[in-house]
C-alpha positions as CSV (number, residue, x, y, z in Angstrom):
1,X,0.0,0.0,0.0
2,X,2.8,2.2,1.0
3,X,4.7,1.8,-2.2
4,X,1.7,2.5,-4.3
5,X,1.2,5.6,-2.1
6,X,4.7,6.6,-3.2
7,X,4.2,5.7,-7.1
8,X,1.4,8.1,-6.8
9,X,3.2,10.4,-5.5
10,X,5.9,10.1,-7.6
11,X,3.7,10.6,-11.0
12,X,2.2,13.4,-9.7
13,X,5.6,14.9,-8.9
14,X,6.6,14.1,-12.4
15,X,3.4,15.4,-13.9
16,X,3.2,18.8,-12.0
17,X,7.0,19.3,-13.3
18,X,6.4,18.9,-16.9
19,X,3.7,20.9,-16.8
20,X,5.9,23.2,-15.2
21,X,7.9,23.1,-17.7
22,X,5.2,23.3,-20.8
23,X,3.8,26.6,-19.1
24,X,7.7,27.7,-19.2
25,X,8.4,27.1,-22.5
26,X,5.1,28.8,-23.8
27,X,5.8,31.9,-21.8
28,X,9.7,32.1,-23.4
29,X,7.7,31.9,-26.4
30,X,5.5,34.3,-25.9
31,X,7.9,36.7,-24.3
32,X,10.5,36.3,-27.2
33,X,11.1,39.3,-29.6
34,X,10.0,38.9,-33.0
35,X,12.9,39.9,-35.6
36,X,11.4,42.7,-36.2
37,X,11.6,43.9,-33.0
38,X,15.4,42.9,-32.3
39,X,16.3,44.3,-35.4
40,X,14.9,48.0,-34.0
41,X,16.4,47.5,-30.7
42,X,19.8,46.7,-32.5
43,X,19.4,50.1,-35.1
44,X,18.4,51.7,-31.9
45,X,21.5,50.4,-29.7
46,X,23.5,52.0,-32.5
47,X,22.2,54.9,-33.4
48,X,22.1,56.4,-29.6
49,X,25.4,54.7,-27.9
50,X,24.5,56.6,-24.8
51,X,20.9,55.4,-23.9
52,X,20.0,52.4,-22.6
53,X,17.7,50.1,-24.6
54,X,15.8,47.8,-22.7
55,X,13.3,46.7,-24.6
56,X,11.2,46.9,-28.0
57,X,7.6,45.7,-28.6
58,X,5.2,46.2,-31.1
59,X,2.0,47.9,-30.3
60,X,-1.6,47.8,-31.5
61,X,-0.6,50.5,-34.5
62,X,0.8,49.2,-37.4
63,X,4.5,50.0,-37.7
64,X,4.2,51.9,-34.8
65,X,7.1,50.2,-31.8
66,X,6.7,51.0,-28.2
67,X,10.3,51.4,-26.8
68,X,11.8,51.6,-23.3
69,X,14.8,53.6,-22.3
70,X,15.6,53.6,-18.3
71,X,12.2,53.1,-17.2
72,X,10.6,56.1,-19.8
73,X,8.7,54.9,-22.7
74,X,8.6,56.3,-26.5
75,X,7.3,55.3,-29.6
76,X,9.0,55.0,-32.8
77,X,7.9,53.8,-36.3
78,X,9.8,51.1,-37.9
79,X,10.2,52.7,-41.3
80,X,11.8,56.1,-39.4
81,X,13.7,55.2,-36.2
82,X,14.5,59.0,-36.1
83,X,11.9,60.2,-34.7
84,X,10.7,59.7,-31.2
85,X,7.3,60.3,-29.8
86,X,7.2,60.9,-25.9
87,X,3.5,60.7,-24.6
88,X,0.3,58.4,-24.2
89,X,-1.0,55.9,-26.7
90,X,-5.0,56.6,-26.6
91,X,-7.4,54.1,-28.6
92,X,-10.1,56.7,-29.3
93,X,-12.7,54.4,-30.6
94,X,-12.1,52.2,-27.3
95,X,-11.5,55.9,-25.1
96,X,-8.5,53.7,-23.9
97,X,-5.2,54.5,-22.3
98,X,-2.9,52.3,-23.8
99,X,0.0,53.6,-22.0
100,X,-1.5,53.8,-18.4
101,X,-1.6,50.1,-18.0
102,X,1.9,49.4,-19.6
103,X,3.6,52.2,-17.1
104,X,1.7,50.8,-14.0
105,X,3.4,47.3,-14.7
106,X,6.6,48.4,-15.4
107,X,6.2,50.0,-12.0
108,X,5.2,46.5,-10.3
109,X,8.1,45.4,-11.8
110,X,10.3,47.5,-10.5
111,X,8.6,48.1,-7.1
112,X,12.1,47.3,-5.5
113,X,13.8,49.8,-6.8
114,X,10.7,52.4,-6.4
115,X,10.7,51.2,-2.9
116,X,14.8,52.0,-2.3
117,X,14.0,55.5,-4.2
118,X,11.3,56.1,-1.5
119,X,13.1,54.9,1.4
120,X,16.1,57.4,0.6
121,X,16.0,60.0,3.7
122,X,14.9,63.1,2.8
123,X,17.6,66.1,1.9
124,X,16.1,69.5,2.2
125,X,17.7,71.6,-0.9
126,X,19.7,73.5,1.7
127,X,21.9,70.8,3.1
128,X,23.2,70.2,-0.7
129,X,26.5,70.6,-1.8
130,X,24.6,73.9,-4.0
131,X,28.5,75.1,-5.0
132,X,28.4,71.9,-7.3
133,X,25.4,72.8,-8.8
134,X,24.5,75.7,-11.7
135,X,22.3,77.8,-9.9
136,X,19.5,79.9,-11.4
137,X,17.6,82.5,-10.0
138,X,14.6,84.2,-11.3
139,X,12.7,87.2,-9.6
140,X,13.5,87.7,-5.8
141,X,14.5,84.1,-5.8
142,X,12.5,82.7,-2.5
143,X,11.0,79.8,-3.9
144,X,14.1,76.9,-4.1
145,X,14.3,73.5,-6.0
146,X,17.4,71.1,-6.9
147,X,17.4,69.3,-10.3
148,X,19.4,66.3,-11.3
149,X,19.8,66.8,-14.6
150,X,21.5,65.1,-17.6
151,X,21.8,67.3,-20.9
152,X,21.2,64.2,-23.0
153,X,18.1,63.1,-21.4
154,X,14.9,64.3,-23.4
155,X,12.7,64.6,-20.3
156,X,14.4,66.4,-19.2
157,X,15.0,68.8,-22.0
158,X,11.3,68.6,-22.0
159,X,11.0,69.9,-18.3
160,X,13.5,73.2,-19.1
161,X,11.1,75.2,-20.6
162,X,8.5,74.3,-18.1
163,X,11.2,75.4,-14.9
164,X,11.8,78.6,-17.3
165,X,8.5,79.9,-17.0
166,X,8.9,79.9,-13.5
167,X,9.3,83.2,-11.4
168,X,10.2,83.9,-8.3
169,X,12.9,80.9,-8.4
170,X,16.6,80.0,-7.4
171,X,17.3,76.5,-8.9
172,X,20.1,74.0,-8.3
173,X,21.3,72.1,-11.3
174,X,23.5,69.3,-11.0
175,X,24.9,67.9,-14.0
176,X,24.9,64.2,-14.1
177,X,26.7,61.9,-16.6
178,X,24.1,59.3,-16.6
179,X,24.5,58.9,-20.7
180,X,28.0,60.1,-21.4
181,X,30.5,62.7,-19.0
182,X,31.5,64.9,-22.1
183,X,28.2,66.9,-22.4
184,X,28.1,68.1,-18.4
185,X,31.5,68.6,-18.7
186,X,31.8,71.1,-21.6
187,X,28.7,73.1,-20.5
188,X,30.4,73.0,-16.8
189,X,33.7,74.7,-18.3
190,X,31.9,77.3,-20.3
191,X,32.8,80.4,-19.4
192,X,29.3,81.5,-18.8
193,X,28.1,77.9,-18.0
194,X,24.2,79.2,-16.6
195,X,24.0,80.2,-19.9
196,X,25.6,77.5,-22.0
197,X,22.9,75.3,-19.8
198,X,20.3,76.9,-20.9
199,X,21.5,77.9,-24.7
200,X,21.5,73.9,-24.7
201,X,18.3,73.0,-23.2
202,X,16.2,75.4,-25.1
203,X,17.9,76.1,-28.0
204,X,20.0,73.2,-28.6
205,X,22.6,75.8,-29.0
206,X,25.8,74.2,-27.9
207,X,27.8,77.5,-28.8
208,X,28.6,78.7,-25.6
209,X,29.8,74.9,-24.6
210,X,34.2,74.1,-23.8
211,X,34.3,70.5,-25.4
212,X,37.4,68.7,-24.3
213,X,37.9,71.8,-21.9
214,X,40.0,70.8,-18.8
215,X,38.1,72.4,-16.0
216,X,38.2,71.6,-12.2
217,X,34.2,70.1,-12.2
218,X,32.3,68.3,-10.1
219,X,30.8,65.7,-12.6
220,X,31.8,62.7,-10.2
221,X,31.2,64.3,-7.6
222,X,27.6,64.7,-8.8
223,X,27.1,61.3,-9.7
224,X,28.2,59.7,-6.1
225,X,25.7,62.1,-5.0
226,X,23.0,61.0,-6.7
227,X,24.0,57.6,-6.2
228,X,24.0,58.1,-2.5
229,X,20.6,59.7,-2.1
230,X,19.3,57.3,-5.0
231,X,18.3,59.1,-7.7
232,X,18.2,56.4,-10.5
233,X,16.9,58.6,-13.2
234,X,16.6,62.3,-14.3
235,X,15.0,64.8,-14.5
236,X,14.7,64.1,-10.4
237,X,13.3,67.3,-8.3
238,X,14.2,67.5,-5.2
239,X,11.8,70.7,-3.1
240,X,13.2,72.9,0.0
241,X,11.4,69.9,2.3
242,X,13.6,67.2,0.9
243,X,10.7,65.9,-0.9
244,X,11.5,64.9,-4.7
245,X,9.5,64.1,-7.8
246,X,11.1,61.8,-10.7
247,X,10.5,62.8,-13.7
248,X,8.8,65.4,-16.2
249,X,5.9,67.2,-14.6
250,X,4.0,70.4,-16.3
251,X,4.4,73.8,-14.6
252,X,0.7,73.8,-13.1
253,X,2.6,70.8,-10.8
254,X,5.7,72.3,-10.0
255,X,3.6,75.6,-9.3
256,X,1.5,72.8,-7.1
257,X,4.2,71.5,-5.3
258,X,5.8,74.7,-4.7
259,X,2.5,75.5,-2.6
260,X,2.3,72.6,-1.1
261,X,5.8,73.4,0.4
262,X,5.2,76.6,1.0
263,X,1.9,75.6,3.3
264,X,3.7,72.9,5.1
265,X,6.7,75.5,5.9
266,X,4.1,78.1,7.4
267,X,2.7,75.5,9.1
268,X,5.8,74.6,10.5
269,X,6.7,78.2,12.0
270,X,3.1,79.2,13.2
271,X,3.2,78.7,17.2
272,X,2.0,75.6,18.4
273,X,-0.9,76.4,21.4
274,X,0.3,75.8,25.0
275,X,-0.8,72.7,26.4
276,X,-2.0,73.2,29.9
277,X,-0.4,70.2,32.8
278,X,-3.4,68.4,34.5
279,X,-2.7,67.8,37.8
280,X,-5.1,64.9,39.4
């Protein structure tokens, strides 16, 4: 009885493992890049040495490749690789986001690294090594905010004009080499390097830039810093409370944020009411 027992046993076992390893071999399948699709991440891969590829799938539109690059997402059509388009994918006819879902399970994902971002103590903008930075101020300056910034990153030439419209500013850049050290470094050695910032950012004038320049600059010493308070990605903001936001955001939520600061700082200063000792 025993030993029939364990027989059983045994052909379950093997039976549960190979369809184990059925289910496996139909999600590899499923999973695997078409050629199509390896052939775009390769052109891709070449074309921009300095960004990170992770992975290209084909979406609902035909021709149309949804492509991820350090956790931000573009899309790109096959027969011109060229041109990216940063946004939402919306099925009008269905009035569905086809983005939305794809972003929230990249996020699941990577919830461990979300979750070490989060964790990260907070570093109020003052208590920044702000010399390392290239600061900006606008109007009587009150209003302060840190950037991590890289000037190959689109996002984050996207966010510039957004921080330009704001007044009433002093922000903190620092330059970080997360695609490539020679960019930071010539606009650091500029002679006028606010300006050869923003020439760049705007304009994509790189004029005012000192390529090859040998300059005392604190690229390095930017990047151990954003290692050390784990910023894994630019643009990442970082508000006077030590509070941060990663990634592009319009000017209505910076102008948000900014309030919400603001409100908790007041908050923070009013007098608390005396609490009055009760004696039995």
């Amino acid at each position: 009885m025993m030993a029939t027992t364990e027989s059983a046993r045994r052909s379950r076992r093997f039976a549960s493992a190979a369809l184990c390893a059925v289910l496996a071999a139909a999600a590899a399948t499923v999973q695997a890049a078409s050629p199509d699709e390896t052939r775009l991440l390769a052109a891709l891969r070449k074309a921009h040495p300095g960004t990170e590829f992770t992975e290209v799938s084909r979406t609902e539109v035909s021709g149309l490749y949804e492509v991820w690059m350090n956790g931000n997402v573009a899309y790109v059509a096959s027969a011109n690789p060229r041109y990216f388009v940063f946004g939402r994918l919306f099925d009008t006819q269905a009035m569905r986001d086809v983005t939305g879902p794809r972003i929230a399970q990249r996020g699941g994902q990577d919830g461990r690294a979300q979750a070490e971002t989060a964790s990260a103590a907070p570093v109020p903008v003052d208590q920044l090594p702000l010399a390392d930075a290239i600061k900006t101020v606008r109007g009587n300056g009150q209003r302060k905010l840190a950037v991590f910034s890289d000037p190959n990153c689109v996002y984050c030439k996207q966010l510039e004009p957004e921080l330009a419209g704001l007044d009433n500013v002093t922000i903190y850049t620092f330059l970080v080499p997360f695609q490539g050290e020679a960019r930071p470094v010539a606009i650091w050695c500029a002679a006028d390097r606010e300006r050869a910032w923003r020439q760049w950012m705007l304009q994509a004038d790189a004029s005012l830039m000192q390529p090859g320049a040998q300059c005392d600059h604190p690229i390095a010493r930017n990047l151990e810093l954003a290692r050390r308070l784990r910023v894994q990605g630019t643009p990442t903001l970082i508000w006077a409370d030590g509070s941060r936001t990663d990634g592009y955001v319009g000017r209505s939520v910076l102008e948000a944020r900014f309030a919400e600061v603001a409100k908790v700082a007041t908050s923070q200063l009013q007098p608390q009411p005396a609490t009055t000792e009760k004696r039995p």
